[in-house]
N, CA, C and O atoms as a GROMACS GRO file, in nm:
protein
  516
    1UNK      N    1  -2.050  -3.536   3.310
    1UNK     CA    2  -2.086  -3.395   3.297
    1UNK      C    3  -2.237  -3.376   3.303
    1UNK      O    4  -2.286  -3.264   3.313
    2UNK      N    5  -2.306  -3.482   3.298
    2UNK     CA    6  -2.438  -3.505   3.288
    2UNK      C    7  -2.518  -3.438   3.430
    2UNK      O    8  -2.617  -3.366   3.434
    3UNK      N    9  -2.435  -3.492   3.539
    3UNK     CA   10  -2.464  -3.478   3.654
    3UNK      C   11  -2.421  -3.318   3.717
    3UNK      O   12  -2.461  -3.300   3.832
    4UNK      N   13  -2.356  -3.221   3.664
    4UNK     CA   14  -2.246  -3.159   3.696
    4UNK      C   15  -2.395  -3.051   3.711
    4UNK      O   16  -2.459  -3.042   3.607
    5UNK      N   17  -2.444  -2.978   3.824
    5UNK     CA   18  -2.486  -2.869   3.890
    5UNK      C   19  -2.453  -2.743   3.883
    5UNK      O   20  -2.434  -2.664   3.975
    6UNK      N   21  -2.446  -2.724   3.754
    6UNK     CA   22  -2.430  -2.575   3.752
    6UNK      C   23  -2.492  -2.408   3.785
    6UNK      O   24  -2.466  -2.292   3.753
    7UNK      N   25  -2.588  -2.484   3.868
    7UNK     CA   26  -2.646  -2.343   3.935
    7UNK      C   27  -2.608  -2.360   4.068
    7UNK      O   28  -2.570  -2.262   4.133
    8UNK      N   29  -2.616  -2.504   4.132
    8UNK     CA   30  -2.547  -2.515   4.280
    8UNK      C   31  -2.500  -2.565   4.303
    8UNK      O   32  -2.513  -2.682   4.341
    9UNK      N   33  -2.343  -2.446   4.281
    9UNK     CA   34  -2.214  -2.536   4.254
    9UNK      C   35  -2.109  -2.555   4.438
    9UNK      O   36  -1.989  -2.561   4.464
   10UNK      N   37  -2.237  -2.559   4.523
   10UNK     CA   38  -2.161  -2.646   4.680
   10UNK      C   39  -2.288  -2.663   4.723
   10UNK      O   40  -2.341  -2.577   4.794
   11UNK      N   41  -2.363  -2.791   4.678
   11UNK     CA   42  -2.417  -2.887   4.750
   11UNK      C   43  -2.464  -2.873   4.894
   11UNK      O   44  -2.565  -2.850   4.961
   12UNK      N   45  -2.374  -2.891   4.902
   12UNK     CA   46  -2.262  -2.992   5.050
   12UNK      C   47  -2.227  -2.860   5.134
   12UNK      O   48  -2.173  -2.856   5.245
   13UNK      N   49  -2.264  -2.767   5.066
   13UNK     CA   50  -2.220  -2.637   5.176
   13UNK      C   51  -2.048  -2.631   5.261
   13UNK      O   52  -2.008  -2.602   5.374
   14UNK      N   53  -2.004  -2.660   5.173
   14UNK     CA   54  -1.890  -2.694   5.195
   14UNK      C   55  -1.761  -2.519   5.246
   14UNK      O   56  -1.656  -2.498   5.307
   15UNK      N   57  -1.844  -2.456   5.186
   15UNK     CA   58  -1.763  -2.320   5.201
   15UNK      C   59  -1.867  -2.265   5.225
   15UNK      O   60  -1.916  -2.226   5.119
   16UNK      N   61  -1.948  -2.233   5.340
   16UNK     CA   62  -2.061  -2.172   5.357
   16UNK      C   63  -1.991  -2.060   5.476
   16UNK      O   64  -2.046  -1.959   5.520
   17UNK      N   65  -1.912  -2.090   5.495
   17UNK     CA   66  -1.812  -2.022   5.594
   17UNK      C   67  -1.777  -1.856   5.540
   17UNK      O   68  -1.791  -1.753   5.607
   18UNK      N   69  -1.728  -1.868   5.397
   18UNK     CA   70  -1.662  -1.784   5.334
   18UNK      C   71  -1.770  -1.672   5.242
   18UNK      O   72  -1.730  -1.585   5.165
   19UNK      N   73  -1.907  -1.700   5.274
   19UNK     CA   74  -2.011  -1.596   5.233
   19UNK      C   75  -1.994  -1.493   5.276
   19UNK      O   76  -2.054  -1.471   5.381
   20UNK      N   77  -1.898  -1.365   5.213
   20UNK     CA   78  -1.868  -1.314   5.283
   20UNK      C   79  -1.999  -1.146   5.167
   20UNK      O   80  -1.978  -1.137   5.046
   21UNK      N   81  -2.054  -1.097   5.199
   21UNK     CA   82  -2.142  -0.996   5.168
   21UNK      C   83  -2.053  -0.822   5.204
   21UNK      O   84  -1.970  -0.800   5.291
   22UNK      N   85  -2.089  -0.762   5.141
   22UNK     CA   86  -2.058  -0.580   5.229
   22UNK      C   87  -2.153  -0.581   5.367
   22UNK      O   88  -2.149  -0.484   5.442
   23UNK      N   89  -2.203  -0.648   5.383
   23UNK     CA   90  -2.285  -0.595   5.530
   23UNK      C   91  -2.220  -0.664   5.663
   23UNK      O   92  -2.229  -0.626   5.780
   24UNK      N   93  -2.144  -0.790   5.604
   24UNK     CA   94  -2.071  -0.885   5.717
   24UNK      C   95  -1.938  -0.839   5.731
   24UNK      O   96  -1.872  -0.876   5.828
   25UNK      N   97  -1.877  -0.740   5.621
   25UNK     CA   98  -1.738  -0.654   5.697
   25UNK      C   99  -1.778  -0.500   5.722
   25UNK      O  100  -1.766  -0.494   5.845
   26UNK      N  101  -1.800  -0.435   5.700
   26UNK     CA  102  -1.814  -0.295   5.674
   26UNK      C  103  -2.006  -0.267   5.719
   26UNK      O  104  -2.110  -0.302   5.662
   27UNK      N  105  -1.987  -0.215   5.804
   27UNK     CA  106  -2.118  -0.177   5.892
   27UNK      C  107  -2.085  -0.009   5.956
   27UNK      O  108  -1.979   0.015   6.013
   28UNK      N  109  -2.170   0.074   5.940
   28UNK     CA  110  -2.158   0.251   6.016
   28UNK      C  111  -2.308   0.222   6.129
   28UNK      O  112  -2.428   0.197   6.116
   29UNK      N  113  -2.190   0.251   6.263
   29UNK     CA  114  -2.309   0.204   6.372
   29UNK      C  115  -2.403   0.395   6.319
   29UNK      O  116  -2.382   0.484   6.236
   30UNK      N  117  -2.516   0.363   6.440
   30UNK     CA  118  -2.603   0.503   6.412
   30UNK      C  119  -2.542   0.658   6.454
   30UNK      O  120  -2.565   0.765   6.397
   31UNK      N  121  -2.492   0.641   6.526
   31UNK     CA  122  -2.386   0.786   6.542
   31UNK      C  123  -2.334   0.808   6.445
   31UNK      O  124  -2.342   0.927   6.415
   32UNK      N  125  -2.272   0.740   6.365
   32UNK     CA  126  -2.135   0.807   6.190
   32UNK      C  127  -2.208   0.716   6.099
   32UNK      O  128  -2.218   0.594   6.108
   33UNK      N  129  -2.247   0.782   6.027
   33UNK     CA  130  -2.289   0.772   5.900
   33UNK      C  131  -2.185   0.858   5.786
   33UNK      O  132  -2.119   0.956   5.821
   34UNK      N  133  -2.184   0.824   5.699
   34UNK     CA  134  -2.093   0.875   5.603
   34UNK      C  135  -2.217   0.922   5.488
   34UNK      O  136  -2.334   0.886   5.481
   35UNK      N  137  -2.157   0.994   5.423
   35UNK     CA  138  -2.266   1.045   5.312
   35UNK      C  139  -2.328   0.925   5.197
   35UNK      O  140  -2.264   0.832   5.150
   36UNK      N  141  -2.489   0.964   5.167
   36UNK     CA  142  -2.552   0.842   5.101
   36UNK      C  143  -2.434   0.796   4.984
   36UNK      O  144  -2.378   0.687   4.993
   37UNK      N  145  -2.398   0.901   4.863
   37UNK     CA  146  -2.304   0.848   4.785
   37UNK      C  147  -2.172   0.772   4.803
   37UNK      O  148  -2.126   0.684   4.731
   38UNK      N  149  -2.118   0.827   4.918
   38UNK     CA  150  -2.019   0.728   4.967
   38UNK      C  151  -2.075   0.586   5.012
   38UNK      O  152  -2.050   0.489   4.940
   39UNK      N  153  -2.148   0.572   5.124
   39UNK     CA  154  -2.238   0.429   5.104
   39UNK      C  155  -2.229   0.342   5.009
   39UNK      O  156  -2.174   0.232   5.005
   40UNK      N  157  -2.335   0.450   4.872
   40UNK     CA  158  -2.391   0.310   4.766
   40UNK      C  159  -2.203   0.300   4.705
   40UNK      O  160  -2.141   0.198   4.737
   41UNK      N  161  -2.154   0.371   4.649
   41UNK     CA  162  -2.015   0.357   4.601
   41UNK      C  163  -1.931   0.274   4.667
   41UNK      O  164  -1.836   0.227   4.604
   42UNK      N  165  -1.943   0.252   4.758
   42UNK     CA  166  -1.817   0.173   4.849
   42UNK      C  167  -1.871   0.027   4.851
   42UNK      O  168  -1.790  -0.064   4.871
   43UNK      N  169  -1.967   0.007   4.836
   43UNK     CA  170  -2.045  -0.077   4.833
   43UNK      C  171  -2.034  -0.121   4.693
   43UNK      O  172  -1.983  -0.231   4.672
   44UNK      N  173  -2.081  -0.040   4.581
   44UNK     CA  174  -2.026  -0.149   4.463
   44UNK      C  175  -1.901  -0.150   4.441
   44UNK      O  176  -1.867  -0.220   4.346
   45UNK      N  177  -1.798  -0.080   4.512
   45UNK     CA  178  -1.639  -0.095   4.498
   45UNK      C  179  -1.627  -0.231   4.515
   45UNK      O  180  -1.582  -0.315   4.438
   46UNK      N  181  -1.678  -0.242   4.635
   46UNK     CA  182  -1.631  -0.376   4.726
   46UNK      C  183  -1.666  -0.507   4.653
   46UNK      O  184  -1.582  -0.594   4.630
   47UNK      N  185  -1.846  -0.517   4.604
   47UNK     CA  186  -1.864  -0.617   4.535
   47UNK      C  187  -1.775  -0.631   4.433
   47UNK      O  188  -1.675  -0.702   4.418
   48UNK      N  189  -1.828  -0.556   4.369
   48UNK     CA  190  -1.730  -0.573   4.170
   48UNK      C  191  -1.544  -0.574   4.193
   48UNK      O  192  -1.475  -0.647   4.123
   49UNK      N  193  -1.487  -0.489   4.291
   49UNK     CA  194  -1.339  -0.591   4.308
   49UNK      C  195  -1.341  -0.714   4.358
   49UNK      O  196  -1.283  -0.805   4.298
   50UNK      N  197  -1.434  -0.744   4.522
   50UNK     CA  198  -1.436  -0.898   4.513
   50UNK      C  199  -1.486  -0.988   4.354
   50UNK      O  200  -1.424  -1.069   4.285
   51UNK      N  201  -1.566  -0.952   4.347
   51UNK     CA  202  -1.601  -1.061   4.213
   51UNK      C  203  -1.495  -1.054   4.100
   51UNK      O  204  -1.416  -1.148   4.084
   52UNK      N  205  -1.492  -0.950   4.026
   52UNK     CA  206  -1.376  -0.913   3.927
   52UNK      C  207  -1.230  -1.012   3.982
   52UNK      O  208  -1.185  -1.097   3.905
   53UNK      N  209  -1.162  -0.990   4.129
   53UNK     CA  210  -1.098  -1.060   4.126
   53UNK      C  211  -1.055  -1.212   4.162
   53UNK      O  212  -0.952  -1.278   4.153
   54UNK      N  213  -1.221  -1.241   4.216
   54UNK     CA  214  -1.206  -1.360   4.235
   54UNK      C  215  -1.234  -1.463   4.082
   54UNK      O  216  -1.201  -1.577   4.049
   55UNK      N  217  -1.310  -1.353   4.018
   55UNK     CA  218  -1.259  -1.401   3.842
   55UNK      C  219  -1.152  -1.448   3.793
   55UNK      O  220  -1.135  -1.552   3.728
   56UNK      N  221  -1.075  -1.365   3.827
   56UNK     CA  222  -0.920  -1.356   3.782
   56UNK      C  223  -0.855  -1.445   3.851
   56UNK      O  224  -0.781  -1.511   3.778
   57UNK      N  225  -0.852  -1.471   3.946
   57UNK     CA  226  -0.813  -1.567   4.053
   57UNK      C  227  -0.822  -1.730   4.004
   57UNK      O  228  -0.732  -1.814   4.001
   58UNK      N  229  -1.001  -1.744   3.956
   58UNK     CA  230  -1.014  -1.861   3.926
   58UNK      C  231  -0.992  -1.880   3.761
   58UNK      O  232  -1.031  -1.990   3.722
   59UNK      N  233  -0.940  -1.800   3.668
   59UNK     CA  234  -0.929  -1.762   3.558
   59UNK      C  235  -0.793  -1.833   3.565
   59UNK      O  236  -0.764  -1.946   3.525
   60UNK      N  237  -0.736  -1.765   3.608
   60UNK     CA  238  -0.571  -1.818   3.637
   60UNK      C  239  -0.503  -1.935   3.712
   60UNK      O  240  -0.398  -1.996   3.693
   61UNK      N  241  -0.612  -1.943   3.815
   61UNK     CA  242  -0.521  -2.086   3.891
   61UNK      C  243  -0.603  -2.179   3.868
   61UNK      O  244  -0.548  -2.286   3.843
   62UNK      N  245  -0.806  -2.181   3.865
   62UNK     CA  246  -0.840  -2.247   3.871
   62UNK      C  247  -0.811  -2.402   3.816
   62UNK      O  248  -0.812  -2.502   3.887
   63UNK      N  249  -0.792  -2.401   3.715
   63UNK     CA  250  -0.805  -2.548   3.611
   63UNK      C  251  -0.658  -2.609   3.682
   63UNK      O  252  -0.654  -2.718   3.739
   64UNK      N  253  -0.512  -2.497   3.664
   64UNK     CA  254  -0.384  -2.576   3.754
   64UNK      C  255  -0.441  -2.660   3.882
   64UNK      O  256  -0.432  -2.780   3.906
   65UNK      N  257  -0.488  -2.577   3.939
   65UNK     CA  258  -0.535  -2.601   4.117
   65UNK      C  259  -0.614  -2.724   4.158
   65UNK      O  260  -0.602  -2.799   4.255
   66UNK      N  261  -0.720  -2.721   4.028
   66UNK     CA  262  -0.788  -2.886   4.002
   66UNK      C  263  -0.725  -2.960   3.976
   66UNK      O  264  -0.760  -3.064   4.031
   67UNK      N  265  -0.604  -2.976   3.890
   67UNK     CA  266  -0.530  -3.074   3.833
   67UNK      C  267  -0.452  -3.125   3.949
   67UNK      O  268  -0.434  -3.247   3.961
   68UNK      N  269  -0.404  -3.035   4.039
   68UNK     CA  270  -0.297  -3.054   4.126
   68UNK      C  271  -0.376  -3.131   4.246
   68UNK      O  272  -0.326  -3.219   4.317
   69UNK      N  273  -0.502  -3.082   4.254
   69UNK     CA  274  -0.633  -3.148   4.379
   69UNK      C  275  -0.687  -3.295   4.301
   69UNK      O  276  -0.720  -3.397   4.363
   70UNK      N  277  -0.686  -3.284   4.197
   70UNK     CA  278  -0.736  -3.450   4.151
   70UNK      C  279  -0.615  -3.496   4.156
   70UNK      O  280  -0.640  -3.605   4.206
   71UNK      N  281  -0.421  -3.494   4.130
   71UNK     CA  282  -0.356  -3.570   4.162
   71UNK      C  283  -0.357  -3.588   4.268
   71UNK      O  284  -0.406  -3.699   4.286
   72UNK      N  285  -0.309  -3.508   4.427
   72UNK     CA  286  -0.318  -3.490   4.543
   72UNK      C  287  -0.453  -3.643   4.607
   72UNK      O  288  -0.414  -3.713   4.701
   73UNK      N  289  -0.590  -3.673   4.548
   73UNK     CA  290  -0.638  -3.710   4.592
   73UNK      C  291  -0.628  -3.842   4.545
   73UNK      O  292  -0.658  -3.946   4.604
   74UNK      N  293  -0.569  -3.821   4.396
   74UNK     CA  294  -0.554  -3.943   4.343
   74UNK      C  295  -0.478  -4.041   4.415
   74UNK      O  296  -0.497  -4.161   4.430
   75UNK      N  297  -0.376  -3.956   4.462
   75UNK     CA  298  -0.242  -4.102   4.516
   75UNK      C  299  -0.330  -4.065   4.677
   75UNK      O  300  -0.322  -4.159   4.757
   76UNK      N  301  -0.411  -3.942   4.729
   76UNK     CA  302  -0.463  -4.069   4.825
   76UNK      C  303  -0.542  -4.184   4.828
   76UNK      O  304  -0.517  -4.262   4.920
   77UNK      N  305  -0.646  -4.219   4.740
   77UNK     CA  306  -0.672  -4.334   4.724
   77UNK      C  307  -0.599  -4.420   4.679
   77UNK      O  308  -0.615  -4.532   4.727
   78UNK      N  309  -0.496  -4.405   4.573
   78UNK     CA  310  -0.391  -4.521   4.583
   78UNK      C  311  -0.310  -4.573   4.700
   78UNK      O  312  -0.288  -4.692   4.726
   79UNK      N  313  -0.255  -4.432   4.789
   79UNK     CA  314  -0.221  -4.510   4.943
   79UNK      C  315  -0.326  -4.571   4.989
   79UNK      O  316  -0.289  -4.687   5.007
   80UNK      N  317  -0.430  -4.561   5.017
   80UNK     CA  318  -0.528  -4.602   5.071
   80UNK      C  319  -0.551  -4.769   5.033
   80UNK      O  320  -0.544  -4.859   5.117
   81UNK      N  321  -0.580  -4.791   4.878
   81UNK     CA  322  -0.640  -4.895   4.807
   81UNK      C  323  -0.472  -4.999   4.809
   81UNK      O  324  -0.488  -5.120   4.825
   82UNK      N  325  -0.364  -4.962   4.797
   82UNK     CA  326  -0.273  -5.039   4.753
   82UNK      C  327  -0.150  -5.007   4.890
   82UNK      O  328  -0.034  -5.039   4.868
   83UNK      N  329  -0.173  -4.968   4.976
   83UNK     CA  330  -0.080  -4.969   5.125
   83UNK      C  331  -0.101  -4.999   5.210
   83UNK      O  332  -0.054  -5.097   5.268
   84UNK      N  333  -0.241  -4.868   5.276
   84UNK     CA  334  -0.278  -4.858   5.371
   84UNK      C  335  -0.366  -4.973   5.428
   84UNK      O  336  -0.352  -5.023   5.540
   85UNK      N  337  -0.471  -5.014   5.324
   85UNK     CA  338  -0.591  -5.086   5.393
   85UNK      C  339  -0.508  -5.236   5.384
   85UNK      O  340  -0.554  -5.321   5.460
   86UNK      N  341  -0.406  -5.274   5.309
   86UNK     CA  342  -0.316  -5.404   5.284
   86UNK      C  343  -0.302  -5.420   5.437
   86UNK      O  344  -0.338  -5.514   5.508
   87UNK      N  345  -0.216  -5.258   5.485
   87UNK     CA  346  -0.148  -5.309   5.616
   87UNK      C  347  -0.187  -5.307   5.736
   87UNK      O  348  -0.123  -5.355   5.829
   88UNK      N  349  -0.314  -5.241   5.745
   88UNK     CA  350  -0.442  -5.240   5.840
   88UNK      C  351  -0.464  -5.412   5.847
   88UNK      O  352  -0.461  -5.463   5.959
   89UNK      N  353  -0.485  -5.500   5.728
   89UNK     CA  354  -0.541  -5.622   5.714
   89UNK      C  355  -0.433  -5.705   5.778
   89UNK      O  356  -0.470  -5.805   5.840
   90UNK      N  357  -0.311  -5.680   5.771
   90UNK     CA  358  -0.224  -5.762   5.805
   90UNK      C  359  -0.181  -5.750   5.968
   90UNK      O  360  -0.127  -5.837   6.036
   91UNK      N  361  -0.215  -5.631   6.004
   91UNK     CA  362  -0.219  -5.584   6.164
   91UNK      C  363  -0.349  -5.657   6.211
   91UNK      O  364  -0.327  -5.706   6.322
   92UNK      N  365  -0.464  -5.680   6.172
   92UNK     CA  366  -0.563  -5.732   6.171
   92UNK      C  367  -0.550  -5.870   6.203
   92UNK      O  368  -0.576  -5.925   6.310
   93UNK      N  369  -0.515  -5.911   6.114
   93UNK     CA  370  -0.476  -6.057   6.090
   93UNK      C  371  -0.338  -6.115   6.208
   93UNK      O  372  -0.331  -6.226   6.261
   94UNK      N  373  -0.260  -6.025   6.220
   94UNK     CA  374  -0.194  -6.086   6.297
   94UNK      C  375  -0.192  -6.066   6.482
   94UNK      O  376  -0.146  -6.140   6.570
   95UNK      N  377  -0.266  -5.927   6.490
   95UNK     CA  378  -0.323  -5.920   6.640
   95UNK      C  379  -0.467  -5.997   6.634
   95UNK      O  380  -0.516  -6.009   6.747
   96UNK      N  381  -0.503  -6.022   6.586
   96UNK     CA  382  -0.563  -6.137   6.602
   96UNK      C  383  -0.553  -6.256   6.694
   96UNK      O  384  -0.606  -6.302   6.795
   97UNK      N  385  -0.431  -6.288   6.584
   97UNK     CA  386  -0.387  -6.467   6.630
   97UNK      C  387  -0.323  -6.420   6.760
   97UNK      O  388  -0.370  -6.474   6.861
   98UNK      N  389  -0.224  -6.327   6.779
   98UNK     CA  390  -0.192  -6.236   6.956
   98UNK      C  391  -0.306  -6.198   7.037
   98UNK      O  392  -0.289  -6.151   7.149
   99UNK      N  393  -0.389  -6.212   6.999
   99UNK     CA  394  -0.544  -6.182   7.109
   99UNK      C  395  -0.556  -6.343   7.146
   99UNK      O  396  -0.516  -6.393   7.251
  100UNK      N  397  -0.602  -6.395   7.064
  100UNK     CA  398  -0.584  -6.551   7.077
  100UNK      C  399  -0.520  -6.629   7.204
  100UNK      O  400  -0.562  -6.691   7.301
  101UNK      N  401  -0.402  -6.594   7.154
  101UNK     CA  402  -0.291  -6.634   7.224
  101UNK      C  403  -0.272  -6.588   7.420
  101UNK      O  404  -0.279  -6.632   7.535
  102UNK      N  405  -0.245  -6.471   7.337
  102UNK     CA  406  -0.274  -6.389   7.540
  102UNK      C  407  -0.364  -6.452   7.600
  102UNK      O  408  -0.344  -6.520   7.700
  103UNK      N  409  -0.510  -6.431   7.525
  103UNK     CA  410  -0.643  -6.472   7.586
  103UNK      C  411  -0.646  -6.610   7.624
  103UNK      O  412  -0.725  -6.645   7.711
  104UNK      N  413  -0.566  -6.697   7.567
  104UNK     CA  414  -0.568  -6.835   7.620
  104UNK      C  415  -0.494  -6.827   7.719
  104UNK      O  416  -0.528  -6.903   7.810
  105UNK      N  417  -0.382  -6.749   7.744
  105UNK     CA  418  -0.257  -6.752   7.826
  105UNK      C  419  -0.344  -6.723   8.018
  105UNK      O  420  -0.356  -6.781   8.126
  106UNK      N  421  -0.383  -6.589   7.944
  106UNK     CA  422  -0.483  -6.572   8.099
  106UNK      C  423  -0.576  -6.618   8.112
  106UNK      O  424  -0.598  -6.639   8.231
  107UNK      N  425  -0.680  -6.660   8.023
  107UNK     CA  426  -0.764  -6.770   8.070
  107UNK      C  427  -0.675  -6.883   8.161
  107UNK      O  428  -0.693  -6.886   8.283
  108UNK      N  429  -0.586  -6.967   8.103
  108UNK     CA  430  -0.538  -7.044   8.156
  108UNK      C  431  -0.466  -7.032   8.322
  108UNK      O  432  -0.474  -7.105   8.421
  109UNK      N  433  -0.391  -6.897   8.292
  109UNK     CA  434  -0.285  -6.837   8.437
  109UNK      C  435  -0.430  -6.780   8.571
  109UNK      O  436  -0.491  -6.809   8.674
  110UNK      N  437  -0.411  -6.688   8.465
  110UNK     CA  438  -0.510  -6.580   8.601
  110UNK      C  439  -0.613  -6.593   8.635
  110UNK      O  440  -0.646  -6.592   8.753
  111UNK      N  441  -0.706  -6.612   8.519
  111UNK     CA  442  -0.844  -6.699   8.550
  111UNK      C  443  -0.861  -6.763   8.705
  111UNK      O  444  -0.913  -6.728   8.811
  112UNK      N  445  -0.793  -6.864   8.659
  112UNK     CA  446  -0.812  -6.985   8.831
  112UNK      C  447  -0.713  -6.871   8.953
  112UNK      O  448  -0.759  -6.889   9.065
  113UNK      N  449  -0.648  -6.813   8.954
  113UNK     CA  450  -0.601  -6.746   9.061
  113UNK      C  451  -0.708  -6.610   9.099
  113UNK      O  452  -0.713  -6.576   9.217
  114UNK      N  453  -0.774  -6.552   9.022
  114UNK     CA  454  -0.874  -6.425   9.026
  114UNK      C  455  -1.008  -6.554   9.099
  114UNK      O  456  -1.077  -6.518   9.195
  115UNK      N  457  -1.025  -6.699   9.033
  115UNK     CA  458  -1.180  -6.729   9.083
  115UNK      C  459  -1.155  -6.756   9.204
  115UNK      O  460  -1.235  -6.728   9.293
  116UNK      N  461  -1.006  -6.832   9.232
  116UNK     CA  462  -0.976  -6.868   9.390
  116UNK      C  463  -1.002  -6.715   9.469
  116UNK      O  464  -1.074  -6.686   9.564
  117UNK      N  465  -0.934  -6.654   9.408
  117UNK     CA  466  -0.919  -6.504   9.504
  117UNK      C  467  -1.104  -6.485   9.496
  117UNK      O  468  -1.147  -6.514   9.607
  118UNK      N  469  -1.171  -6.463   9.442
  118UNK     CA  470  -1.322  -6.439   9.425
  118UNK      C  471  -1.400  -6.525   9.504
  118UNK      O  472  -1.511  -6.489   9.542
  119UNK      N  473  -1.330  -6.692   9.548
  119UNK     CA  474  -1.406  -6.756   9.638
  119UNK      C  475  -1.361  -6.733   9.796
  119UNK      O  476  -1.442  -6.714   9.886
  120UNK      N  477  -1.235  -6.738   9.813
  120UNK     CA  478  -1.215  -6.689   9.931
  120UNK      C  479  -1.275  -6.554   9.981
  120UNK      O  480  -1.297  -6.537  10.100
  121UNK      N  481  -1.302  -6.448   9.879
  121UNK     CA  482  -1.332  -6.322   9.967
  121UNK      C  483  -1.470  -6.330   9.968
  121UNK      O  484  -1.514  -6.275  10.069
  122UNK      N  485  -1.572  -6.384   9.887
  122UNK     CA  486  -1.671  -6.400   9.892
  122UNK      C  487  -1.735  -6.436  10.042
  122UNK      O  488  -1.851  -6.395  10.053
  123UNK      N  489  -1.686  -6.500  10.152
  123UNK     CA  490  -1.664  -6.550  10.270
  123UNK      C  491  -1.688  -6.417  10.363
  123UNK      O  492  -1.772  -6.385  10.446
  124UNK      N  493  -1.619  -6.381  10.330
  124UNK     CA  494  -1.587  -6.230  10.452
  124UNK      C  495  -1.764  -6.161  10.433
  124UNK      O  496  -1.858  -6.156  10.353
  125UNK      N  497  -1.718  -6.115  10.572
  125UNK     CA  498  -1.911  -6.067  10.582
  125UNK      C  499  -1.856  -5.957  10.678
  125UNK      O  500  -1.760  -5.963  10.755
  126UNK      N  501  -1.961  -5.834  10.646
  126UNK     CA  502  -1.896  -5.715  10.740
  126UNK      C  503  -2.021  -5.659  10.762
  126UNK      O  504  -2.116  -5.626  10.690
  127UNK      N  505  -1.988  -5.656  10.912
  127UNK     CA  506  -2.111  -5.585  10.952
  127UNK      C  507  -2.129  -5.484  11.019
  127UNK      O  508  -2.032  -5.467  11.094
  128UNK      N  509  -2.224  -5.390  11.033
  128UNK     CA  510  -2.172  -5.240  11.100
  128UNK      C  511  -2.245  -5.289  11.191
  128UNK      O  512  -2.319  -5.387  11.186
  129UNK      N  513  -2.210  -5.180  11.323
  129UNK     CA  514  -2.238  -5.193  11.442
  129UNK      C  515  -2.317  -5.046  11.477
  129UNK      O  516  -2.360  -5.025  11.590
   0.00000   0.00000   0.00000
């Protein structure tokens, strides 16, 4: 908790997307204007219900919503630490020894049939006229 940023609480700009202001939905081009009091009013409508209910929002689901996002992430690092990277290692490990294997196979097969084919054509000479 030591570390915990409580004045800048996204770093990482992580939702920088969702800044959403009264001037980025609701704009009156210069032809319609609506009256000054309607303006400033609609304008703190808009803030104080967004905020008020995004209060309520995080009032109510927040702390569930974390709990459910730290399990959610929890068992992904457990797939991760105790499945996934096991069976990555063992695909690893065993295309491996199959790289090996092939690679000796055509070294051995195709190799000498590709250098023969590479010395014979090497020969041919073409010349324009």
């Amino acid at each position: 908790m030591a570390d915990l940023d409580m004045d800048n609480r996204d770093p990482n700009d992580l939702n920088d997307h969702v800044k959403v202001l009264f001037e980025d939905v609701i704009g009156e081009p210069d032809a319609a204007h609506s009256a000054d009091c309607v303006w400033r009013n609609s304008y703190k409508c808009f803030t104080c219900t967004k905020n008020c209910c995004y209060m309520l929002l995080t009032f109510l689901c927040g702390i569930p919503l974390a709990f459910c996002w730290g399990c959610e992430f929890a068992m992904v690092t457990f797939q991760h630490v105790w499945q996934i990277t096991p069976c990555l290692r063992i695909w690893s490990i065993n295309l491996g020894c199959a790289q090996k294997f092939f690679g000796s196979c055509i070294n051995c097969c195709l190799a000498p049939v590709c250098e023969a084919c590479g010395l014979c054509f090497s020969h041919i000479r073409v010349e324009n006229k």
